[in-house]
mmCIF file as Biopython writes it, N, C-alpha, C and O atoms, coordinates in Angstrom:
data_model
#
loop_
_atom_site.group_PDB
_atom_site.id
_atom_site.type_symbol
_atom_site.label_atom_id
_atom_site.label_alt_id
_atom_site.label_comp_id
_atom_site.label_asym_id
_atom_site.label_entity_id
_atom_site.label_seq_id
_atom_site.pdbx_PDB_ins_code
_atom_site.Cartn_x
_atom_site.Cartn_y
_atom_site.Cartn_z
_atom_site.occupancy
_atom_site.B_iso_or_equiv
_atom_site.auth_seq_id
_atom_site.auth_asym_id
_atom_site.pdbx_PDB_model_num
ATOM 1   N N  . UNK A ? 1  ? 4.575   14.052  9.685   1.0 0.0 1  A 1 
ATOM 2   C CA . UNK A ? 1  ? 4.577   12.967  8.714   1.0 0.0 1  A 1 
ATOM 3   C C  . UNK A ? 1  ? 5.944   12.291  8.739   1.0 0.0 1  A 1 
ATOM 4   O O  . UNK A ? 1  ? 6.992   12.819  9.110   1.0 0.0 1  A 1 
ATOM 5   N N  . UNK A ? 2  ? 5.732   10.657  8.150   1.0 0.0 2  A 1 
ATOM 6   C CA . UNK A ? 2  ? 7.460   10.327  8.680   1.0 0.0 2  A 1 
ATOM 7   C C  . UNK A ? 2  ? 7.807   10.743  7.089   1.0 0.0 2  A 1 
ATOM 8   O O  . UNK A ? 2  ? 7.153   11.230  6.168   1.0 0.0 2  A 1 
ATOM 9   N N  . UNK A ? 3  ? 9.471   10.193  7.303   1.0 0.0 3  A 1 
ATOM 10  C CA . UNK A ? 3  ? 10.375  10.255  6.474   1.0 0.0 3  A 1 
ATOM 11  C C  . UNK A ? 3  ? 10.285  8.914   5.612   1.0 0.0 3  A 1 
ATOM 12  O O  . UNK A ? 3  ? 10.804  7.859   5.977   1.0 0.0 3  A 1 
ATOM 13  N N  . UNK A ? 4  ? 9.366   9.121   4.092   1.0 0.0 4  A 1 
ATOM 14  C CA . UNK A ? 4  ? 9.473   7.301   3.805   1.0 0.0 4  A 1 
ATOM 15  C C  . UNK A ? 4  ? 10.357  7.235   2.636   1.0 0.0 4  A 1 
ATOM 16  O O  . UNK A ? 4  ? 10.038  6.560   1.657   1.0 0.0 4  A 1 
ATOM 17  N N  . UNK A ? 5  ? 11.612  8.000   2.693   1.0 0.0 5  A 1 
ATOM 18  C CA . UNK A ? 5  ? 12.502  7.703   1.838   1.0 0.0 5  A 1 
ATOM 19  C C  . UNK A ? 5  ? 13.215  6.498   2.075   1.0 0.0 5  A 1 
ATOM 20  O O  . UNK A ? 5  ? 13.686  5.873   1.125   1.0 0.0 5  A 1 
ATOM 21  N N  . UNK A ? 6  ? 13.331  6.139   3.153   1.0 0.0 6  A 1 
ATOM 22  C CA . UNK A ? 6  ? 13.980  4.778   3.804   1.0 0.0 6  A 1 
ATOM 23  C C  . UNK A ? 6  ? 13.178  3.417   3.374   1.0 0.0 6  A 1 
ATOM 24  O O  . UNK A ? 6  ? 13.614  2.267   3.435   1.0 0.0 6  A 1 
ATOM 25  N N  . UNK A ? 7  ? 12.279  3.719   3.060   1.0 0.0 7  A 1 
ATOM 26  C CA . UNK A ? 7  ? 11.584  2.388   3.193   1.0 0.0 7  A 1 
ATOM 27  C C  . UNK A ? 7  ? 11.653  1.423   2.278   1.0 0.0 7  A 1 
ATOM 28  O O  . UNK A ? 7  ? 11.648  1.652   1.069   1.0 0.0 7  A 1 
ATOM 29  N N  . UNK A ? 8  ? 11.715  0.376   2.750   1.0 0.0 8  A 1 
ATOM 30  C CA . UNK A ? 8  ? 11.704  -1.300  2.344   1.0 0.0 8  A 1 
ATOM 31  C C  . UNK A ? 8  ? 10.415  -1.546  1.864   1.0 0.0 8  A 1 
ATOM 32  O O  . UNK A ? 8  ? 9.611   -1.610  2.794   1.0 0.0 8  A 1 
ATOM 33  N N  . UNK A ? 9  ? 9.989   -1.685  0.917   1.0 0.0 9  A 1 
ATOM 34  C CA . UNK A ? 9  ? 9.011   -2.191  0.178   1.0 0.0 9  A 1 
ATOM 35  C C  . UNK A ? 9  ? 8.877   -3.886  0.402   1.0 0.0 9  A 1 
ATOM 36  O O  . UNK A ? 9  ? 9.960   -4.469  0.342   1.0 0.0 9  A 1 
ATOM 37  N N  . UNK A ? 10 ? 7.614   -4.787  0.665   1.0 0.0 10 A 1 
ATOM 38  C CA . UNK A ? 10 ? 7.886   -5.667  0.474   1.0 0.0 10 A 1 
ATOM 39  C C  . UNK A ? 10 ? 6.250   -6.272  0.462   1.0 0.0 10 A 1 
ATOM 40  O O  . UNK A ? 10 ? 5.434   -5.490  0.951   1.0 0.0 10 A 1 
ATOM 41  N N  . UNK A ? 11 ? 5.792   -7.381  0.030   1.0 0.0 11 A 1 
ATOM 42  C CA . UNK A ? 11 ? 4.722   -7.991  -0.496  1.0 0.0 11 A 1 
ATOM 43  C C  . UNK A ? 11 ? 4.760   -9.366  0.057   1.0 0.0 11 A 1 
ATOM 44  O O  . UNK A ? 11 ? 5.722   -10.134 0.059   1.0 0.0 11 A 1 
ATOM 45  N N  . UNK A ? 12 ? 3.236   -9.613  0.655   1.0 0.0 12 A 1 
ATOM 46  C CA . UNK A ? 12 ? 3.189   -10.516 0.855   1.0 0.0 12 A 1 
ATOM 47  C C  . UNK A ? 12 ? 3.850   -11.845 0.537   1.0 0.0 12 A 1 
ATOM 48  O O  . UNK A ? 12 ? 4.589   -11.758 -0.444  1.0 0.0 12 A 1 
ATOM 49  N N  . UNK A ? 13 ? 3.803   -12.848 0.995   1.0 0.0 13 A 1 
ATOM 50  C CA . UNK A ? 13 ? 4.227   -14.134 0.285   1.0 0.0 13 A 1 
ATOM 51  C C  . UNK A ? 13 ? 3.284   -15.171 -0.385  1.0 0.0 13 A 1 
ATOM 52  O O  . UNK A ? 13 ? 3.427   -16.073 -1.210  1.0 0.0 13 A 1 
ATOM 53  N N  . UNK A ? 14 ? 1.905   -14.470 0.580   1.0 0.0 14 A 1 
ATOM 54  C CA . UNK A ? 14 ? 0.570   -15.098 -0.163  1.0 0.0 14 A 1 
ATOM 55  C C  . UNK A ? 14 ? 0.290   -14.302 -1.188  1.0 0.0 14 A 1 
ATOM 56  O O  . UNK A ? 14 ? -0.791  -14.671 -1.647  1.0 0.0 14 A 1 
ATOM 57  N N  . UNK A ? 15 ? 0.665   -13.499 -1.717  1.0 0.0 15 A 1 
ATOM 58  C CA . UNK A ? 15 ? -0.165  -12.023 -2.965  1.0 0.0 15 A 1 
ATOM 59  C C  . UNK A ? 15 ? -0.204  -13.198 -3.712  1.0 0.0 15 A 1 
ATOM 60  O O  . UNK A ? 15 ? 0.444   -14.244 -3.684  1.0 0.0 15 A 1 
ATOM 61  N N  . UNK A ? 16 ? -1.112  -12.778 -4.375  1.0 0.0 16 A 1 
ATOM 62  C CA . UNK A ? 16 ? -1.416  -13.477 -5.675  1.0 0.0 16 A 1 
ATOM 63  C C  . UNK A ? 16 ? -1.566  -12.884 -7.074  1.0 0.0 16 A 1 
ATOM 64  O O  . UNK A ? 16 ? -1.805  -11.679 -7.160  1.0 0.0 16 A 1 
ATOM 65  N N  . UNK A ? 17 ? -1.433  -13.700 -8.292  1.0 0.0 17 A 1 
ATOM 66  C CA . UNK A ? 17 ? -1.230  -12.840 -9.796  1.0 0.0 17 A 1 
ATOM 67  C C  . UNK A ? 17 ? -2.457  -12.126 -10.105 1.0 0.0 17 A 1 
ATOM 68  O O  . UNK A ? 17 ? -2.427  -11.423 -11.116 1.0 0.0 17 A 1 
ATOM 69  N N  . UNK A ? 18 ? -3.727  -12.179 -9.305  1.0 0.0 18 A 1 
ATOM 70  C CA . UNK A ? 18 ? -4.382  -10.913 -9.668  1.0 0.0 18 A 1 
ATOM 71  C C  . UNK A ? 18 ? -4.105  -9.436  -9.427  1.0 0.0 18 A 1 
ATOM 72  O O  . UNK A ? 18 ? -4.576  -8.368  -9.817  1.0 0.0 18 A 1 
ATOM 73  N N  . UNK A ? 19 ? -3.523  -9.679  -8.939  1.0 0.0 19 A 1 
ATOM 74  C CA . UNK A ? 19 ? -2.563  -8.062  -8.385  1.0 0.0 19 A 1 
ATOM 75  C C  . UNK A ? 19 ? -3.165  -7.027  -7.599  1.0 0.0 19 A 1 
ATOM 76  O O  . UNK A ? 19 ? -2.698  -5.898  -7.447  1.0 0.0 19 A 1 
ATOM 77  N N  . UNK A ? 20 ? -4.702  -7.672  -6.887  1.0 0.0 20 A 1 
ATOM 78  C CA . UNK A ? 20 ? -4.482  -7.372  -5.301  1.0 0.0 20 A 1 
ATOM 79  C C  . UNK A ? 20 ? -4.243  -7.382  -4.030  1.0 0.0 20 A 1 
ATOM 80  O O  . UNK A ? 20 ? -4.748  -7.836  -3.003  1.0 0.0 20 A 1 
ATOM 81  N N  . UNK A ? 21 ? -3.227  -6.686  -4.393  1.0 0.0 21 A 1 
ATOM 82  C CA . UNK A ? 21 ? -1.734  -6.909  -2.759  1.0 0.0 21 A 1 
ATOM 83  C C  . UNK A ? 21 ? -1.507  -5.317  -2.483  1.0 0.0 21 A 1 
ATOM 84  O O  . UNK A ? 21 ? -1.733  -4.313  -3.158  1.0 0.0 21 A 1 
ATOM 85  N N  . UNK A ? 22 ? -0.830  -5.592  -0.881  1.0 0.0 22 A 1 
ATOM 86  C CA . UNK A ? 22 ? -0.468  -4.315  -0.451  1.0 0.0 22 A 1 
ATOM 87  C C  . UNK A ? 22 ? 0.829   -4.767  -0.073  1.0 0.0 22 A 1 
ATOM 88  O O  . UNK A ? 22 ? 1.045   -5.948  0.198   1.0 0.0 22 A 1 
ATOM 89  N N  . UNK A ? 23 ? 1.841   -3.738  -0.038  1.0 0.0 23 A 1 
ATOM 90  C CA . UNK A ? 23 ? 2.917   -4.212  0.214   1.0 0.0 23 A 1 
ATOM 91  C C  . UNK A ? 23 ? 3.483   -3.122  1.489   1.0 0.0 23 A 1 
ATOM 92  O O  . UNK A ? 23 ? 3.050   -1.970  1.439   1.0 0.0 23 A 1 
ATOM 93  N N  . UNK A ? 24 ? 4.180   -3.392  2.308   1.0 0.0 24 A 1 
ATOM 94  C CA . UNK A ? 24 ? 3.993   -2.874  3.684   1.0 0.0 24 A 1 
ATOM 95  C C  . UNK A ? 24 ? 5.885   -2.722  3.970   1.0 0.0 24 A 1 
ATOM 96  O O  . UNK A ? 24 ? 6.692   -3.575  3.600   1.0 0.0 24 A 1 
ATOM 97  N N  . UNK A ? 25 ? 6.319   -1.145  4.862   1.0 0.0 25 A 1 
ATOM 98  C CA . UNK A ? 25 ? 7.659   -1.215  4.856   1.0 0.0 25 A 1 
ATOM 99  C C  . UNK A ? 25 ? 7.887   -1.026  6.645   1.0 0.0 25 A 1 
ATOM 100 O O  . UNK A ? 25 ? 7.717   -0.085  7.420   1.0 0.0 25 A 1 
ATOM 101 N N  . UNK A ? 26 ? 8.289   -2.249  6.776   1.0 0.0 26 A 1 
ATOM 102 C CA . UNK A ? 26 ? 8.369   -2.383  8.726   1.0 0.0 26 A 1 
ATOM 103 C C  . UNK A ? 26 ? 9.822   -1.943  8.490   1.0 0.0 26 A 1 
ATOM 104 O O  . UNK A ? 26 ? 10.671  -2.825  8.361   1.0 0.0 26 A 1 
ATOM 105 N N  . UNK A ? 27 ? 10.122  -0.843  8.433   1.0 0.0 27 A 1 
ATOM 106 C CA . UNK A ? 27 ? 11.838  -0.848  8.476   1.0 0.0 27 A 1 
ATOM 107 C C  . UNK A ? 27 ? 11.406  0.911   8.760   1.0 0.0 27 A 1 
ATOM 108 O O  . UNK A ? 27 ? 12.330  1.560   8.270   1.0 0.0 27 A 1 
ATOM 109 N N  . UNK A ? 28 ? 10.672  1.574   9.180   1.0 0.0 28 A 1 
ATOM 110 C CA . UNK A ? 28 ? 10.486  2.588   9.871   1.0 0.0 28 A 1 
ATOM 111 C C  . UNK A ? 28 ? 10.767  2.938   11.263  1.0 0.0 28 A 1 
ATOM 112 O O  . UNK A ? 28 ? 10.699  2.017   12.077  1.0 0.0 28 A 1 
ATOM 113 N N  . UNK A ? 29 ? 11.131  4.340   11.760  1.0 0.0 29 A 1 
ATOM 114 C CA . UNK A ? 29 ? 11.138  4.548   12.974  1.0 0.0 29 A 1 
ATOM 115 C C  . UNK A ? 29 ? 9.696   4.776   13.614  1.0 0.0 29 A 1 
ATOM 116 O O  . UNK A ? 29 ? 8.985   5.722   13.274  1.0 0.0 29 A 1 
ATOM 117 N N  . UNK A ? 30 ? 9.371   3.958   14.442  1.0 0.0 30 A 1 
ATOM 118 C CA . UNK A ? 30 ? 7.675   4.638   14.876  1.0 0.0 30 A 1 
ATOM 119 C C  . UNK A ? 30 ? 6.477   3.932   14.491  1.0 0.0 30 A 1 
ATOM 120 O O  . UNK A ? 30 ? 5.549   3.665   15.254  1.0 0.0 30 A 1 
ATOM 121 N N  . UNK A ? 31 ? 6.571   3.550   12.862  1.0 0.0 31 A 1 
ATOM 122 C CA . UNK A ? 31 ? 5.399   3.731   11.567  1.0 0.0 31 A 1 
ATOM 123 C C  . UNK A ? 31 ? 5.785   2.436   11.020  1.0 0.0 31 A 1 
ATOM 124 O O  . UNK A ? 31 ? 6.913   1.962   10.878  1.0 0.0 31 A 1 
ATOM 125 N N  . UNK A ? 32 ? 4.508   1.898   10.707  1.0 0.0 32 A 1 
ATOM 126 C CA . UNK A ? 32 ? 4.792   0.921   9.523   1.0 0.0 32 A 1 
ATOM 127 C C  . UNK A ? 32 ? 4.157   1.729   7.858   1.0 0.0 32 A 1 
ATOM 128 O O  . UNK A ? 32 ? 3.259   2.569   7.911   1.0 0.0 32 A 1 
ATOM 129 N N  . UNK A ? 33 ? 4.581   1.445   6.947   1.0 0.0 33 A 1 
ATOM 130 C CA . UNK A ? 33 ? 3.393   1.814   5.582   1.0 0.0 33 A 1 
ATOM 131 C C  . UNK A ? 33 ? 3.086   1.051   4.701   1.0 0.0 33 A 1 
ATOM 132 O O  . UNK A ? 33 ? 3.700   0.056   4.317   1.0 0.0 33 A 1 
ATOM 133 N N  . UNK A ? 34 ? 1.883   1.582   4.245   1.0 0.0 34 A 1 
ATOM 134 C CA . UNK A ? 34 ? 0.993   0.655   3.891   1.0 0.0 34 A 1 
ATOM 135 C C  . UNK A ? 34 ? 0.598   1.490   2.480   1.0 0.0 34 A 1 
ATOM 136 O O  . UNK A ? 34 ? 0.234   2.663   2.388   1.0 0.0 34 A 1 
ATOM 137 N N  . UNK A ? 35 ? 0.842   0.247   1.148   1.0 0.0 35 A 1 
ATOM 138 C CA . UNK A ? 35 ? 0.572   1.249   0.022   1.0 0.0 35 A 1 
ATOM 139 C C  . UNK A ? 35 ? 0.086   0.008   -0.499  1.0 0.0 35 A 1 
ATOM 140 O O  . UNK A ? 35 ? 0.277   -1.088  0.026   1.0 0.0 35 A 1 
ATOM 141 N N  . UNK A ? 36 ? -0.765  0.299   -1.910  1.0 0.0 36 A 1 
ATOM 142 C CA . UNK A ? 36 ? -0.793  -0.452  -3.477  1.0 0.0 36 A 1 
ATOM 143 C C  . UNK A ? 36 ? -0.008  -0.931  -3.888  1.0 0.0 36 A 1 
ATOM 144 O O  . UNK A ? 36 ? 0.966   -0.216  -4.124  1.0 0.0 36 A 1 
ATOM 145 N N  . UNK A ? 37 ? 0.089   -2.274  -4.206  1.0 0.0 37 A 1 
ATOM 146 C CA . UNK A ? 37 ? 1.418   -2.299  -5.104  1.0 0.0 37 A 1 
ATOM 147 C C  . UNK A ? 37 ? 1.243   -2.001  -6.393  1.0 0.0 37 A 1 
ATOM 148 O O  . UNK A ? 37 ? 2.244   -1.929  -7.106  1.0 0.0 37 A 1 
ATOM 149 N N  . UNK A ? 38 ? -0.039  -1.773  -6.934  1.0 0.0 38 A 1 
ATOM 150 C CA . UNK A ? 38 ? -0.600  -1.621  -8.273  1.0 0.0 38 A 1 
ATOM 151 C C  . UNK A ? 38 ? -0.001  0.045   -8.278  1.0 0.0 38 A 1 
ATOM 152 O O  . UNK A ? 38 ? 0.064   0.643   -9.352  1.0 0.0 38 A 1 
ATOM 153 N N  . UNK A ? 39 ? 0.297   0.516   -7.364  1.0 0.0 39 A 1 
ATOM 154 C CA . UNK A ? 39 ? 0.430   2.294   -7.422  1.0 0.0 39 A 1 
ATOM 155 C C  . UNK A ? 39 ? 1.176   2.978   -6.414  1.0 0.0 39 A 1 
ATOM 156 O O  . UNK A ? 39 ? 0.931   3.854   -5.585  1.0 0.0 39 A 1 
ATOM 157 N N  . UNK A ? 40 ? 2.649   1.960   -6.915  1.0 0.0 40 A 1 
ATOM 158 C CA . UNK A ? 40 ? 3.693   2.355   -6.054  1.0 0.0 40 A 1 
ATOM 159 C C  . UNK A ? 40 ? 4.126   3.801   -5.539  1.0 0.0 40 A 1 
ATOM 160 O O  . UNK A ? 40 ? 4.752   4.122   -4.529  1.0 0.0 40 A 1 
ATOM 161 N N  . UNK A ? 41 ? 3.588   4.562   -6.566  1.0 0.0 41 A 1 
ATOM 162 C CA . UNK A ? 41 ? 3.782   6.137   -6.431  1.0 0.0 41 A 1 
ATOM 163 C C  . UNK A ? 41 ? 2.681   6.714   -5.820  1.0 0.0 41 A 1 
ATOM 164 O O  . UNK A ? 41 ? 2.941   7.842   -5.400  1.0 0.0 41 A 1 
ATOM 165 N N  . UNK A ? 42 ? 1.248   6.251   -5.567  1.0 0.0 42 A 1 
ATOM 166 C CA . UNK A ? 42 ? 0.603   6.378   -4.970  1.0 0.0 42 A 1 
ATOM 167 C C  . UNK A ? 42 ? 0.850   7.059   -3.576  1.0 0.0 42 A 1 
ATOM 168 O O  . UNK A ? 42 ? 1.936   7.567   -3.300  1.0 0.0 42 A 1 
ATOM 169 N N  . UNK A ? 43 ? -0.435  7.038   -2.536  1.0 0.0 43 A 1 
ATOM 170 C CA . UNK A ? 43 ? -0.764  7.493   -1.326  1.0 0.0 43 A 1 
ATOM 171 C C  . UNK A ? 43 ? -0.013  6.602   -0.576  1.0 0.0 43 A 1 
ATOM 172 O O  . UNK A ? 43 ? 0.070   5.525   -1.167  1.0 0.0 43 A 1 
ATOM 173 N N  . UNK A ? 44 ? 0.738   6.620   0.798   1.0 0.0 44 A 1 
ATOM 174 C CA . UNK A ? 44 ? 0.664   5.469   1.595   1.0 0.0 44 A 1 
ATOM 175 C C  . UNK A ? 44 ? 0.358   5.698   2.999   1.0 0.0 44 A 1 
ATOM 176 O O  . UNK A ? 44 ? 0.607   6.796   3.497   1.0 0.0 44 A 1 
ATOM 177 N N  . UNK A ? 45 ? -0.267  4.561   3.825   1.0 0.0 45 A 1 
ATOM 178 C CA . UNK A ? 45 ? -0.609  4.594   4.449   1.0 0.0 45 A 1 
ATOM 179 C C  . UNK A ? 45 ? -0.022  4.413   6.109   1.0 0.0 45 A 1 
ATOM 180 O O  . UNK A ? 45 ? 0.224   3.254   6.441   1.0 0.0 45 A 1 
ATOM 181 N N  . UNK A ? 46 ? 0.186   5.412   7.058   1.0 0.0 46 A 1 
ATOM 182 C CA . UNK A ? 46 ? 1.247   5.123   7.836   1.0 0.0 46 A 1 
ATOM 183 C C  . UNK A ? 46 ? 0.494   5.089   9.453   1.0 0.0 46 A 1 
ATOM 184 O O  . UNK A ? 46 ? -0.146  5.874   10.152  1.0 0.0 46 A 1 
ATOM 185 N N  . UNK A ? 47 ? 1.079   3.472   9.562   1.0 0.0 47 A 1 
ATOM 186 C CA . UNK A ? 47 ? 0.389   3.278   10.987  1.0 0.0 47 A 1 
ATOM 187 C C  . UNK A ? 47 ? 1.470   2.929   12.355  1.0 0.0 47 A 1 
ATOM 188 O O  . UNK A ? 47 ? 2.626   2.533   12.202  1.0 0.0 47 A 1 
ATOM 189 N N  . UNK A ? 48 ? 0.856   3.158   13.609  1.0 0.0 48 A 1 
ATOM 190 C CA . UNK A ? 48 ? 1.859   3.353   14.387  1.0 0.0 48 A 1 
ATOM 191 C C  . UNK A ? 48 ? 2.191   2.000   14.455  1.0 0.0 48 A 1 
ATOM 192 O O  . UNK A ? 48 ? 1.503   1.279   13.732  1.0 0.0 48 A 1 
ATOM 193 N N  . UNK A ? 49 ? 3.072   1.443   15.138  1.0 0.0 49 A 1 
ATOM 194 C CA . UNK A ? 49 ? 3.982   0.119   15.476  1.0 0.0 49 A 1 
ATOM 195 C C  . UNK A ? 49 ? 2.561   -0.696  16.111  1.0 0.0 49 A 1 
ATOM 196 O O  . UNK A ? 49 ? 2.053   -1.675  15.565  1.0 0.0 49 A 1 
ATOM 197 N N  . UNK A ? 50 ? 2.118   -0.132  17.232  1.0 0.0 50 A 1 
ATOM 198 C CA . UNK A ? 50 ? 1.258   -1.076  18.311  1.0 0.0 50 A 1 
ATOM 199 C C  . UNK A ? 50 ? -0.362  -0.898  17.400  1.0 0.0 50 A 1 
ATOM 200 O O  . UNK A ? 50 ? -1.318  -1.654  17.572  1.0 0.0 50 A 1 
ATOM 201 N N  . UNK A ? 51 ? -0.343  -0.008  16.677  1.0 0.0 51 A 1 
ATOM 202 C CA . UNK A ? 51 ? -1.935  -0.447  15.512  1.0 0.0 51 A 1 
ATOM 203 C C  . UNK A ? 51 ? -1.904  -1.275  14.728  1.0 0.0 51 A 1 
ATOM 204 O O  . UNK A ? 51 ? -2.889  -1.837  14.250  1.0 0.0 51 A 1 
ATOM 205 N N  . UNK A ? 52 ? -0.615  -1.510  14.436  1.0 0.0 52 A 1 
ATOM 206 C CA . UNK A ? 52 ? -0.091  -2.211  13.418  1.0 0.0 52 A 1 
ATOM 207 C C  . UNK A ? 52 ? -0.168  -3.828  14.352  1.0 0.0 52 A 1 
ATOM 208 O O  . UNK A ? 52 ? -0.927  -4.746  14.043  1.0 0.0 52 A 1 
ATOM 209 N N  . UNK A ? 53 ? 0.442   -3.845  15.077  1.0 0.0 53 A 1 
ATOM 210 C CA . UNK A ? 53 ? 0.820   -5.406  16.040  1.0 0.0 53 A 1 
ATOM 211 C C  . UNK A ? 53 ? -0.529  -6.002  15.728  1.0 0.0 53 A 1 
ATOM 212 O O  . UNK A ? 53 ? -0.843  -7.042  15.150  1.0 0.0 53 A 1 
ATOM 213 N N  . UNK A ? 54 ? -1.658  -4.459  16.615  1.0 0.0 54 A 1 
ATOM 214 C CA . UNK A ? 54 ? -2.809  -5.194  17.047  1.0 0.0 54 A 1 
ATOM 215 C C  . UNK A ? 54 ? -3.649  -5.944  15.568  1.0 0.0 54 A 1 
ATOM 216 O O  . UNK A ? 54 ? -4.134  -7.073  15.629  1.0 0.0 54 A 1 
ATOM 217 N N  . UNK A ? 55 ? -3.682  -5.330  14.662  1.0 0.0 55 A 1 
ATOM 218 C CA . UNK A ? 55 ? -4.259  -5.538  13.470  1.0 0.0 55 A 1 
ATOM 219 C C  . UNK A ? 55 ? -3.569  -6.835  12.535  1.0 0.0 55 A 1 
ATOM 220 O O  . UNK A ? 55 ? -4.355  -7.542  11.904  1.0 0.0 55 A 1 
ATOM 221 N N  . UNK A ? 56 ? -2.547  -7.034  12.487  1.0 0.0 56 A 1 
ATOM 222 C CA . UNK A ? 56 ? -1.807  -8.069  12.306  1.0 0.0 56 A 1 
ATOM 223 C C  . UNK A ? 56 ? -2.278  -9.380  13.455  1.0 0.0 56 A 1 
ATOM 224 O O  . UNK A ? 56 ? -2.751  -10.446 13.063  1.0 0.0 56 A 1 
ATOM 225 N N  . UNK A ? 57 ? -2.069  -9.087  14.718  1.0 0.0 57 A 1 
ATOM 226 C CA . UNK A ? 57 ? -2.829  -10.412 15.311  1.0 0.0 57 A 1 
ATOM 227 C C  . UNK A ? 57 ? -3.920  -10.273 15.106  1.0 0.0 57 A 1 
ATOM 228 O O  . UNK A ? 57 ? -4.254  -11.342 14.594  1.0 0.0 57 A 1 
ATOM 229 N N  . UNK A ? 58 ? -5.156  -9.357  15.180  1.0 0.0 58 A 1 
ATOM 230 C CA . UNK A ? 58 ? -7.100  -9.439  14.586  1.0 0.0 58 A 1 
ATOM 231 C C  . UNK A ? 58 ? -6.602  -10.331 13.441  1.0 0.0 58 A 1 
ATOM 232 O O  . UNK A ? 58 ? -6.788  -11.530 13.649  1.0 0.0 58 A 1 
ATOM 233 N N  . UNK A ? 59 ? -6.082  -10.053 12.418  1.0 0.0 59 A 1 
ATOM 234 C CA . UNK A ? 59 ? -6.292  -10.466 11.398  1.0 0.0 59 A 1 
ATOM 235 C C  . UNK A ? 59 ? -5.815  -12.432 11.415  1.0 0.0 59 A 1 
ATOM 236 O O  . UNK A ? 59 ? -6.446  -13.357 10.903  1.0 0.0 59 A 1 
ATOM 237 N N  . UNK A ? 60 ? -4.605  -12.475 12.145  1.0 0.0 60 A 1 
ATOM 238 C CA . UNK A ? 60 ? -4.332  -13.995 12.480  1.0 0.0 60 A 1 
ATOM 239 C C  . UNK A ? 60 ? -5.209  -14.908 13.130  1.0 0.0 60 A 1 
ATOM 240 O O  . UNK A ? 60 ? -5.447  -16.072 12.809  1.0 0.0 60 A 1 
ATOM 241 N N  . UNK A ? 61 ? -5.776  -14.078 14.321  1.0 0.0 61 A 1 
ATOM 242 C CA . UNK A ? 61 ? -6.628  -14.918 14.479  1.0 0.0 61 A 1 
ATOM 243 C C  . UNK A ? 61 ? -8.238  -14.976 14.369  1.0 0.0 61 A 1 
ATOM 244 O O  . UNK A ? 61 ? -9.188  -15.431 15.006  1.0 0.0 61 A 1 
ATOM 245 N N  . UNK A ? 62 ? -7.985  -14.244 13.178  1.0 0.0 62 A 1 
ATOM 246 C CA . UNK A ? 62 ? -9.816  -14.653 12.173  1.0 0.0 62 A 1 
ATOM 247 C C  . UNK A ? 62 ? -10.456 -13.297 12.989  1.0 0.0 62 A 1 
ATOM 248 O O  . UNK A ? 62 ? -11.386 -12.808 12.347  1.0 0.0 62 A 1 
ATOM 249 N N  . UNK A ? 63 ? -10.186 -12.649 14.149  1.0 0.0 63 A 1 
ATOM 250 C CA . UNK A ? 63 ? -11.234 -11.534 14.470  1.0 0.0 63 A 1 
ATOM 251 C C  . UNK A ? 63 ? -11.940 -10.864 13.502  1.0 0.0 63 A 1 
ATOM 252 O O  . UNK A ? 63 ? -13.162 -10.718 13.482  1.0 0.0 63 A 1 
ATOM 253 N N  . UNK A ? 64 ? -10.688 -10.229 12.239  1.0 0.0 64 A 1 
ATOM 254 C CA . UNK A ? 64 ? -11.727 -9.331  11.910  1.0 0.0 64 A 1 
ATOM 255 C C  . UNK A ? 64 ? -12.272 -9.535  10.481  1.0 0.0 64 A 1 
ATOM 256 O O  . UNK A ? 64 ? -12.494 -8.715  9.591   1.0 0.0 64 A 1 
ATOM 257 N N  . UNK A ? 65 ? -12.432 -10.958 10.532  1.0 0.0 65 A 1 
ATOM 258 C CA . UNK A ? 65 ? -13.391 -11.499 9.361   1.0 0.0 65 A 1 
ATOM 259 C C  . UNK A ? 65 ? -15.052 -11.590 9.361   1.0 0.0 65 A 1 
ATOM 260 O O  . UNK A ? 65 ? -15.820 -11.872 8.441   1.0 0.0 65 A 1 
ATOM 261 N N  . UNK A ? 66 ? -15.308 -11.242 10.745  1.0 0.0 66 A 1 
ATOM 262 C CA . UNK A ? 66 ? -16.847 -11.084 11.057  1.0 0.0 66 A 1 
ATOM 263 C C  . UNK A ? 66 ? -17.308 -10.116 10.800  1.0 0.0 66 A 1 
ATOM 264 O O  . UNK A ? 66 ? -18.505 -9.926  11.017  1.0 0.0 66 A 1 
#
């Protein structure tokens, strides 16, 4: 498991005031994470660098809206 004492918290720029957002810390060795922002103390979710790339471009360019 990594070390997520380091991590940078940070939230979209699109989130919006209903307050479902995830807020994601790219300042890991390896891992990005992925938590609630509603439940900062919560679970988080830790994905490798290149799952992360790929899912970030699906998501840019509309793939995985079907």
């Amino acid at each position: 498991m990594s070390d997520l004492a380091a991590s940078r918290w940070r939230k979209s720029s699109r989130s919006n005031s209903q307050g479902q957002c995830v807020e994601v810390a790219d300042n890991l060795v390896g891992v990005v994470g992925v938590r609630d922002s509603k439940d900062v103390a919560g679970p988080v979710l830790t994905v490798g660098r290149a799952g992360w790339a790929a899912f970030v471009v699906g998501v840019k360019s509309g793939r995985l809206l079907r």
